[in-house]
C-alpha positions in Angstrom: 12.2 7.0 8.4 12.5 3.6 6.5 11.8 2.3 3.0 10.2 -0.5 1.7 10.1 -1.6 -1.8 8.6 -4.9 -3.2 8.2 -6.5 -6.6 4.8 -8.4 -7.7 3.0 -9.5 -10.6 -0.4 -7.7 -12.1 -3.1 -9.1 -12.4 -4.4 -10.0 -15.6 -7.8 -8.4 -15.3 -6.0 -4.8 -14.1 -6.5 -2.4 -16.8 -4.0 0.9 -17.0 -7.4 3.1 -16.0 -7.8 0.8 -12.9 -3.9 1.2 -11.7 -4.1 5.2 -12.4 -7.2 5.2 -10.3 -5.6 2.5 -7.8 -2.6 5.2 -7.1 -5.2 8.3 -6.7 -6.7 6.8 -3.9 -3.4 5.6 -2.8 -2.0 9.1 -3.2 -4.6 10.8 -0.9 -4.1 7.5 1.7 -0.4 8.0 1.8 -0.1 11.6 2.4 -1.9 11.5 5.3 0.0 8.8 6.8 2.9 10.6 6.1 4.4 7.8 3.1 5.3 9.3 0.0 6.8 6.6 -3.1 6.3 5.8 -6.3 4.5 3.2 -8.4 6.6 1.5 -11.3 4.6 -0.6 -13.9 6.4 -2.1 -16.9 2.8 -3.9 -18.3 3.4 -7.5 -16.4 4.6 -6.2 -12.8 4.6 -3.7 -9.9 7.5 -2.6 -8.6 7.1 -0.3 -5.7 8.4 2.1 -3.5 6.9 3.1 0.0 8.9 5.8 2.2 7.6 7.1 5.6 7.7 6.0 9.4 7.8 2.4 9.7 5.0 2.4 11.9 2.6 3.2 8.7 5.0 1.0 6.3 4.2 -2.5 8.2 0.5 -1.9 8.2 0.1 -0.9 4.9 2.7 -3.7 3.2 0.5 -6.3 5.0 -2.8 -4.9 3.7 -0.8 -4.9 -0.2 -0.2 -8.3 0.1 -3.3 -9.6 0.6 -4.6 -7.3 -2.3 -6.3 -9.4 -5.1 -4.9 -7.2 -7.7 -1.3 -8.9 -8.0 0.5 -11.6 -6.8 3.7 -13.2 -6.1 4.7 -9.9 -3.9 8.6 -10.0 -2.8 9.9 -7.7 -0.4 13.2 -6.5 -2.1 14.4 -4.1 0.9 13.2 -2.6 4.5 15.6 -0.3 5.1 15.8 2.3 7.4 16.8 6.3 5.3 17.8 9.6 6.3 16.2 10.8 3.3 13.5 10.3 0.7 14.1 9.7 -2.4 10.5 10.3 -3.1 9.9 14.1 -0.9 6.7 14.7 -2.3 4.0 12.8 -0.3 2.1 10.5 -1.7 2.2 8.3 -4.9 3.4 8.3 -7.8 2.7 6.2 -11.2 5.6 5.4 -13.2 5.7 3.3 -16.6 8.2 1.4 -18.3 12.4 1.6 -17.2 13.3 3.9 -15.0 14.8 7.0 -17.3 17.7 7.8 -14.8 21.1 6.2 -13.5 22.9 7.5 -10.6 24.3 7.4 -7.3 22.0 6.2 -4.3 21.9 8.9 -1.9 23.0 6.5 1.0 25.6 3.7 0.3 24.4 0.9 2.5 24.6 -2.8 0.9 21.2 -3.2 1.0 20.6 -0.2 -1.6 23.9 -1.2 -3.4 22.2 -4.4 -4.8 18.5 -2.9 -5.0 19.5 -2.0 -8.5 21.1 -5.0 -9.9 17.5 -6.8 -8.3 15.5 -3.7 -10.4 17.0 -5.1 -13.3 16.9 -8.6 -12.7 12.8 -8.5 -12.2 12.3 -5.7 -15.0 14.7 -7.1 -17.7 16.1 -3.5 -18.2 20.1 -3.0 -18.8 19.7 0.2 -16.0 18.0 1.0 -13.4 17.2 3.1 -10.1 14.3 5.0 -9.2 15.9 5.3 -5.9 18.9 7.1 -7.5 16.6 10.7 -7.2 14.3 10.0 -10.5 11.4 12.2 -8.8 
């Protein structure tokens, strides 16, 4: 099981109804490759989350970067996980800062400093989605 997250910016001509219907059909994609994650969209950026074998996550992270509907993508961690922070497959859409603080489930480096990136990109004083926010 691994994770991938990555940071990008929108593009100017996405509207909110465009990146709702974006994840539906990512959502539907997703659980039947087995990746579940979550979407996070503060009005300027994408920050996202992709869980499931790695096998599905390199294919589909080189088919997101050549999307025309952001740009400036940055791979912030490819980790390998013992468990998702996201269970339910799929994706999901979340807006604005995170809501919840806490421990990461696994203390590798890697996901020690994921945070202190979140908030670097997003602006935020807190941050992690990966800390169990489901």
């Amino acid at each position: 099981m691994h994770r991938l997250v990555y940071f990008s910016n929108v593009s100017i001509e996405l509207n909110f109804f465009a990146i709702e219907a974006m994840v539906e059909e990512a959502a539907e994609r997703n659980r039947r490759m087995q990746i579940s994650g979550a979407l996070h969209y503060n009005g300027l950026n994408f920050l996202q989350v992709l869980e499931g074998p790695q096998e599905a996550l390199t294919p589909l992270y080189l088919r997101i970067r050549k999307d025309a509907r952001h740009s400036g993508v940055v791979k912030l961690a490819n980790e390998r996980i013992f468990a998702r922070s996201y269970p339910d497959l799929g994706m999901k859409l979340c807006c604005g800062a995170p809501k919840r603080l806490g421990k990461p489930r696994e203390a590798t480096p890697r996901e020690k400093d994921l945070p202190s990136m979140i908030d670097a990109f997003f602006g935020f004083g807190h941050a992690t989605m990966l800390a169990g926010q489901r």
